[in-house]
N, CA, C and O atoms as CSV, one atom per row, in Angstrom:
chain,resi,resn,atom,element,x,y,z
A,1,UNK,N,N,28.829,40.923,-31.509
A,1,UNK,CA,C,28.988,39.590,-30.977
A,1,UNK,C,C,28.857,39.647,-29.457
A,1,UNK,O,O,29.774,40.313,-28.977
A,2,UNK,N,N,27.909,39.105,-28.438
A,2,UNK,CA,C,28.105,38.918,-27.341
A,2,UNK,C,C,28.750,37.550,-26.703
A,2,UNK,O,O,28.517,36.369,-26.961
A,3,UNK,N,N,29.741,38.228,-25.675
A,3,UNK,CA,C,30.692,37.262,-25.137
A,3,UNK,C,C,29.970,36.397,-24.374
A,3,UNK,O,O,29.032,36.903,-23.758
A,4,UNK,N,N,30.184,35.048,-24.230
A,4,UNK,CA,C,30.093,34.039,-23.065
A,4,UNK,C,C,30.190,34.567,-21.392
A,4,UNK,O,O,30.872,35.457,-20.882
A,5,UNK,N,N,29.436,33.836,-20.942
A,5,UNK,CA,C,29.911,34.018,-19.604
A,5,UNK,C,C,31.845,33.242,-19.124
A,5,UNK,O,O,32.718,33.693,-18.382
A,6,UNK,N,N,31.810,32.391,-19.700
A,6,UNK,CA,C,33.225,31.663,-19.786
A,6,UNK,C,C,34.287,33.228,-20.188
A,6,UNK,O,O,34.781,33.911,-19.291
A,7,UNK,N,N,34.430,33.486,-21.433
A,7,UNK,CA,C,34.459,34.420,-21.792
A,7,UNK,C,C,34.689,36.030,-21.115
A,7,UNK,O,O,35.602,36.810,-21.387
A,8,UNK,N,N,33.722,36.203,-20.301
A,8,UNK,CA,C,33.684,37.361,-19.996
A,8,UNK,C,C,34.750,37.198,-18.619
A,8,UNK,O,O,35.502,38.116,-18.290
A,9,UNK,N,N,34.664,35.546,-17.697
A,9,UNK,CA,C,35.465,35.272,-16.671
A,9,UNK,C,C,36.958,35.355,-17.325
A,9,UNK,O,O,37.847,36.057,-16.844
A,10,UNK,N,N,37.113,34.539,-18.492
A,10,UNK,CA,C,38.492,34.937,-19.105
A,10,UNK,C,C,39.245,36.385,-18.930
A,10,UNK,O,O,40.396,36.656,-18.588
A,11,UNK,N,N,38.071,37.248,-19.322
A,11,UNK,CA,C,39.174,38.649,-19.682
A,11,UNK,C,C,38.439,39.688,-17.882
A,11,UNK,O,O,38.289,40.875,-17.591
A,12,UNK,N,N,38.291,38.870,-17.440
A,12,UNK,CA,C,38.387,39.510,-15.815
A,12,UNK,C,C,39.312,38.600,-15.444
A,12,UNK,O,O,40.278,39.363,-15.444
A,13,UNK,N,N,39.783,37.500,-15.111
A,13,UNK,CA,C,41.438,36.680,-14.927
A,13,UNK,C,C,42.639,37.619,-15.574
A,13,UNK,O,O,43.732,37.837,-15.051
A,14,UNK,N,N,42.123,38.156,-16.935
A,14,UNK,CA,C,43.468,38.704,-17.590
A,14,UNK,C,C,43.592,39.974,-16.989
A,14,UNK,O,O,44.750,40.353,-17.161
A,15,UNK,N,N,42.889,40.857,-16.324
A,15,UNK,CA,C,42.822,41.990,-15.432
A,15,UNK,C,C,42.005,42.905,-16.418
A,15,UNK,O,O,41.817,44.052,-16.011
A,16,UNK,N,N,41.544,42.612,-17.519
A,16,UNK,CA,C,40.417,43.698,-17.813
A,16,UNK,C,C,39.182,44.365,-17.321
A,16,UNK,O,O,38.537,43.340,-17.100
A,17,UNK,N,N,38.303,45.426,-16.956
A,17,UNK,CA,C,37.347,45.554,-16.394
A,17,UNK,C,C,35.996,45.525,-17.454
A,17,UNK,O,O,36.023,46.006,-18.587
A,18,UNK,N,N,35.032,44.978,-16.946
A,18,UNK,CA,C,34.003,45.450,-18.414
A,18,UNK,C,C,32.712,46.262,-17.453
A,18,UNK,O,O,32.302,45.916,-16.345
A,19,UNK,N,N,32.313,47.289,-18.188
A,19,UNK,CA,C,31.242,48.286,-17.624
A,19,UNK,C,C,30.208,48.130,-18.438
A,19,UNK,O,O,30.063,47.212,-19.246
A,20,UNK,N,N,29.390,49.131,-18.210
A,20,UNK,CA,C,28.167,49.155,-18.730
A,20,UNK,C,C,27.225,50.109,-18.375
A,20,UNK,O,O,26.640,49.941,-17.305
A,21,UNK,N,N,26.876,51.383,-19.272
A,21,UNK,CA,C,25.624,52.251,-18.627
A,21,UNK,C,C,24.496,51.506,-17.940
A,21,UNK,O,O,24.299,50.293,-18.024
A,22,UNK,N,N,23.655,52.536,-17.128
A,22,UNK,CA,C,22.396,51.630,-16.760
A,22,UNK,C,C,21.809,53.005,-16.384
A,22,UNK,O,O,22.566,53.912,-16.038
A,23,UNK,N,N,20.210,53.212,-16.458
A,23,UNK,CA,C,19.595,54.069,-16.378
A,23,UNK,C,C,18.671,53.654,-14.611
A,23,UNK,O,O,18.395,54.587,-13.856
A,24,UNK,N,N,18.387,52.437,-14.299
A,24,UNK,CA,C,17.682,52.306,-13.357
A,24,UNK,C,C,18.162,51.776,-11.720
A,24,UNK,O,O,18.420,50.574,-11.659
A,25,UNK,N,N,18.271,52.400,-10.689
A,25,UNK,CA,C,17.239,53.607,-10.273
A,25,UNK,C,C,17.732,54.534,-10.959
A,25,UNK,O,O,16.990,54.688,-11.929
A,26,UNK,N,N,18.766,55.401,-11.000
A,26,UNK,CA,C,19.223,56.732,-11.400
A,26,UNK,C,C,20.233,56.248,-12.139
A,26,UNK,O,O,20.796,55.189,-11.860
A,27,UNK,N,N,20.556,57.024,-13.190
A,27,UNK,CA,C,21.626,57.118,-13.948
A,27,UNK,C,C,22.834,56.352,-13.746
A,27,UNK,O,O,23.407,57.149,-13.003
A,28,UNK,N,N,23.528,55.519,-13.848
A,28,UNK,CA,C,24.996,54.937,-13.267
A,28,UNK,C,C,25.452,54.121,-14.117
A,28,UNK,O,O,24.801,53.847,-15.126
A,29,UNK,N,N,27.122,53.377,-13.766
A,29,UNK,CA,C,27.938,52.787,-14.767
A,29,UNK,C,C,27.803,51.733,-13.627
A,29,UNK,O,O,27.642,51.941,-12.424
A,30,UNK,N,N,27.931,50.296,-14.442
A,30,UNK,CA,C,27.756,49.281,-13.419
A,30,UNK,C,C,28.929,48.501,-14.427
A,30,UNK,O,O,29.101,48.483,-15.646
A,31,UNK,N,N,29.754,47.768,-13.070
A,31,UNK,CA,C,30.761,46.892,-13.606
A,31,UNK,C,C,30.521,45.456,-12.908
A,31,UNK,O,O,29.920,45.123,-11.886
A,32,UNK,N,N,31.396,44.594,-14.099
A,32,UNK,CA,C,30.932,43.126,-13.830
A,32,UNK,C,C,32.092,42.490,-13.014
A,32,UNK,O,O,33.125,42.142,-13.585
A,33,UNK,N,N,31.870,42.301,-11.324
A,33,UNK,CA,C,32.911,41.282,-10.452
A,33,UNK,C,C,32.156,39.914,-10.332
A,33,UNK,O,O,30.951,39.665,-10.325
A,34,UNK,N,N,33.531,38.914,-10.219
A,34,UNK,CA,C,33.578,37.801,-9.478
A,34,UNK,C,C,33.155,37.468,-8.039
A,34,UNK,O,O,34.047,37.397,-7.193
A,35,UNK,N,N,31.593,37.209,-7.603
A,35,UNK,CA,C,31.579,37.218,-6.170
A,35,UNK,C,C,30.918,35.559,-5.590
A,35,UNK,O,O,30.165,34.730,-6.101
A,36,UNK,N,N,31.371,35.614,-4.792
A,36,UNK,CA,C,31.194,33.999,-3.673
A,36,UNK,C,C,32.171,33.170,-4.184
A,36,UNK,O,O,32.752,33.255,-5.266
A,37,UNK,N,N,32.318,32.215,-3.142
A,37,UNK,CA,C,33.202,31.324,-3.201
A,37,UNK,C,C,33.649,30.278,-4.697
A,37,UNK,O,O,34.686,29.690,-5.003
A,38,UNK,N,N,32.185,30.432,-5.428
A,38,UNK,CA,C,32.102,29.983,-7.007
A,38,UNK,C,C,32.483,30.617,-8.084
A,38,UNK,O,O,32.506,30.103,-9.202
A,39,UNK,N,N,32.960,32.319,-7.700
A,39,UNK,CA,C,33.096,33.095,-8.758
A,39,UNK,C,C,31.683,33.545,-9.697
A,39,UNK,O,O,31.368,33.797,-10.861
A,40,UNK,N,N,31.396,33.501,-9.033
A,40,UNK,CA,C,30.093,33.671,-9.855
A,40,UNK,C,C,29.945,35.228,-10.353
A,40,UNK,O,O,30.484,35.922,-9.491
A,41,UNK,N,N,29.440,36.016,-11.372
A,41,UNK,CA,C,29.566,37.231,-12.034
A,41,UNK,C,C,28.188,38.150,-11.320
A,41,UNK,O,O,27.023,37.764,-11.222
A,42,UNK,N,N,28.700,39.294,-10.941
A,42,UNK,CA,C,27.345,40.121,-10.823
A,42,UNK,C,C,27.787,41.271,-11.196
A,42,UNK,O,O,28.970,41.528,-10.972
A,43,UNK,N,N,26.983,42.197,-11.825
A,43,UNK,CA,C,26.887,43.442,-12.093
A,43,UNK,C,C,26.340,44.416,-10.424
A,43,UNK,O,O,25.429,44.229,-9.617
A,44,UNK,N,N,27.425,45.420,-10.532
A,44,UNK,CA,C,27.625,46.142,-9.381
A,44,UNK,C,C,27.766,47.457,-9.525
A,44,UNK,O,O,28.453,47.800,-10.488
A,45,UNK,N,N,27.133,48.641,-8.578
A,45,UNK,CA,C,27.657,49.780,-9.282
A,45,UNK,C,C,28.886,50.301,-9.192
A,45,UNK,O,O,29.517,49.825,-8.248
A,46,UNK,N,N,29.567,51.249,-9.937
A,46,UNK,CA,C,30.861,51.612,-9.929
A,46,UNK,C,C,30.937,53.065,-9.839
A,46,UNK,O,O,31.950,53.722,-9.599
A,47,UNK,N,N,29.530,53.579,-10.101
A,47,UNK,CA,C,29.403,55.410,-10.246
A,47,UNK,C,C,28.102,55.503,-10.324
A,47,UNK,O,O,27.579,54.922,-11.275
A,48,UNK,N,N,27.159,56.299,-9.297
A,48,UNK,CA,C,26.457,57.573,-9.674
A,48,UNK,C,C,26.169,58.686,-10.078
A,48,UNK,O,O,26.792,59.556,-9.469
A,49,UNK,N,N,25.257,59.196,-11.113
A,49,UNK,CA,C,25.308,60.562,-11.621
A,49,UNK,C,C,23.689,60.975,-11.603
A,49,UNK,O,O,22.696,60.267,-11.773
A,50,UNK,N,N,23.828,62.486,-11.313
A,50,UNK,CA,C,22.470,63.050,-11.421
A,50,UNK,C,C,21.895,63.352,-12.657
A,50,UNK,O,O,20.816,63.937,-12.750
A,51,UNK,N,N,22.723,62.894,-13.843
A,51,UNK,CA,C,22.330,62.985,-14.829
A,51,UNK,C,C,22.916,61.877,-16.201
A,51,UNK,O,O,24.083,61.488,-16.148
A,52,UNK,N,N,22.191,61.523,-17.146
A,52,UNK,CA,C,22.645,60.507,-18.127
A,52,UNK,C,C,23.509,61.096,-18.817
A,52,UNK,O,O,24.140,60.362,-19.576
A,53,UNK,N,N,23.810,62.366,-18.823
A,53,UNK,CA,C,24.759,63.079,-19.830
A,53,UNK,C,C,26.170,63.124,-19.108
A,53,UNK,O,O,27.166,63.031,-19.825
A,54,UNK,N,N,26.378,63.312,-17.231
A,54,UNK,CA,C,27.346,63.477,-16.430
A,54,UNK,C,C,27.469,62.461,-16.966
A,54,UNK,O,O,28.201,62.650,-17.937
A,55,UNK,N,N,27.015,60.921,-16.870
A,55,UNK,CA,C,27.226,59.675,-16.923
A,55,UNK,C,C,27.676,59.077,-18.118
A,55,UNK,O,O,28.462,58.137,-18.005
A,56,UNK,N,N,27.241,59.533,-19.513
A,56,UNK,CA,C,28.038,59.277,-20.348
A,56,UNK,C,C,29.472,59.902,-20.462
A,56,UNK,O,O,30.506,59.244,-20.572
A,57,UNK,N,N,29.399,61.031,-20.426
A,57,UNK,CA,C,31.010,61.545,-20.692
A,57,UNK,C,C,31.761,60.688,-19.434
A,57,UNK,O,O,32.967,60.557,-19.646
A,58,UNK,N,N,31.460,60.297,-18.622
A,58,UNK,CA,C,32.192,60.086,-17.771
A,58,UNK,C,C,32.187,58.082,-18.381
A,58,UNK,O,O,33.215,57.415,-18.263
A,59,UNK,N,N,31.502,57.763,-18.691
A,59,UNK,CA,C,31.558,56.244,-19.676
A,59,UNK,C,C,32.567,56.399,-20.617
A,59,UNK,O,O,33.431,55.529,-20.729
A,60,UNK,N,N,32.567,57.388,-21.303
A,60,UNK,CA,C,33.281,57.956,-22.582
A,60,UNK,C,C,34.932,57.814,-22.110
A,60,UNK,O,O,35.823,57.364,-22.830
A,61,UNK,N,N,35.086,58.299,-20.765
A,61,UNK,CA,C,36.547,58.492,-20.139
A,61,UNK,C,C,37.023,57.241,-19.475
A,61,UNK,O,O,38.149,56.826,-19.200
A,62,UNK,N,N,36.162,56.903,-19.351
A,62,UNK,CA,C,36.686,55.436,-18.818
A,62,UNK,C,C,37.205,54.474,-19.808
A,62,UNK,O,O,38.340,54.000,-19.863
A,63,UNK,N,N,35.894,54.196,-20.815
A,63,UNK,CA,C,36.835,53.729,-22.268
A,63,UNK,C,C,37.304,54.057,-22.690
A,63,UNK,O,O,37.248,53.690,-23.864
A,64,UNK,N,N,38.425,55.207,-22.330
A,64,UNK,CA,C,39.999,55.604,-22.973
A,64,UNK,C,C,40.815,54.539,-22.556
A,64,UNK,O,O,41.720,54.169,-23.304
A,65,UNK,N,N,40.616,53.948,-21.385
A,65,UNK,CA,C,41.694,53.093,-20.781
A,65,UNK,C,C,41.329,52.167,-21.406
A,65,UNK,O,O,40.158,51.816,-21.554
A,66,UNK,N,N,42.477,51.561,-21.933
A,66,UNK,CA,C,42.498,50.250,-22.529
A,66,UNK,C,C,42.371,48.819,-22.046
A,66,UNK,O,O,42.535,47.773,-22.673
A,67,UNK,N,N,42.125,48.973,-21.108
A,67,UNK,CA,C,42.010,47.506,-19.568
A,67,UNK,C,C,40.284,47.851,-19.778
A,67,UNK,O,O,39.589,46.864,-19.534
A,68,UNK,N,N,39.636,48.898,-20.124
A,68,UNK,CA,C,38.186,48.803,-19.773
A,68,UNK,C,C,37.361,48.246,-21.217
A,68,UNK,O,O,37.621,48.510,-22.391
A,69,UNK,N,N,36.478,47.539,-20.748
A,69,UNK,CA,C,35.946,47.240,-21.994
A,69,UNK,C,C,34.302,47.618,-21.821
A,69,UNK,O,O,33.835,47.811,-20.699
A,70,UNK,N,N,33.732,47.676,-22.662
A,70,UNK,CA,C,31.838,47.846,-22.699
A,70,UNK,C,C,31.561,46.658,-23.395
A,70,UNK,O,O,32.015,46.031,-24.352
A,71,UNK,N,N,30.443,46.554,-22.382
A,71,UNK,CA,C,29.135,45.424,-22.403
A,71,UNK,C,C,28.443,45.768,-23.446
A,71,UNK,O,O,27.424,45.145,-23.744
């Protein structure tokens, strides 16, 4: 099921974070903030890795915490 944008602002108000792999330019985890005066949503990076494999295990550890969610 993909969430709403309404939705996704909901559970960033409730203090959850939501991430997301991304392969382009290089390997990285990109998370979704609230930016400008409208709140408006952008995907931002949160980590670089020299590799997609550093980058998953390290995705993998992040969704242990229960505040993090995946896109």
């Amino acid at each position: 099921m993909i969430m709403t944008l309404d939705g996704q602002k909901k559970v960033l108000r409730a203090g959850f974070t939501i991430i997301r792999p991304d392969n382009q330019p290089q390997p990285r985890i990109k998370t979704l903030r609230p930016t400008g005066e409208f709140g408006n949503l952008n995907w931002v990076t949160l980590e670089k890795f020299d590799t997609k494999a550093a980058r998953d295990r390290r995705f993998r550890e992040l969704l242990e915490n229960p505040d993090i969610l995946e896109d």
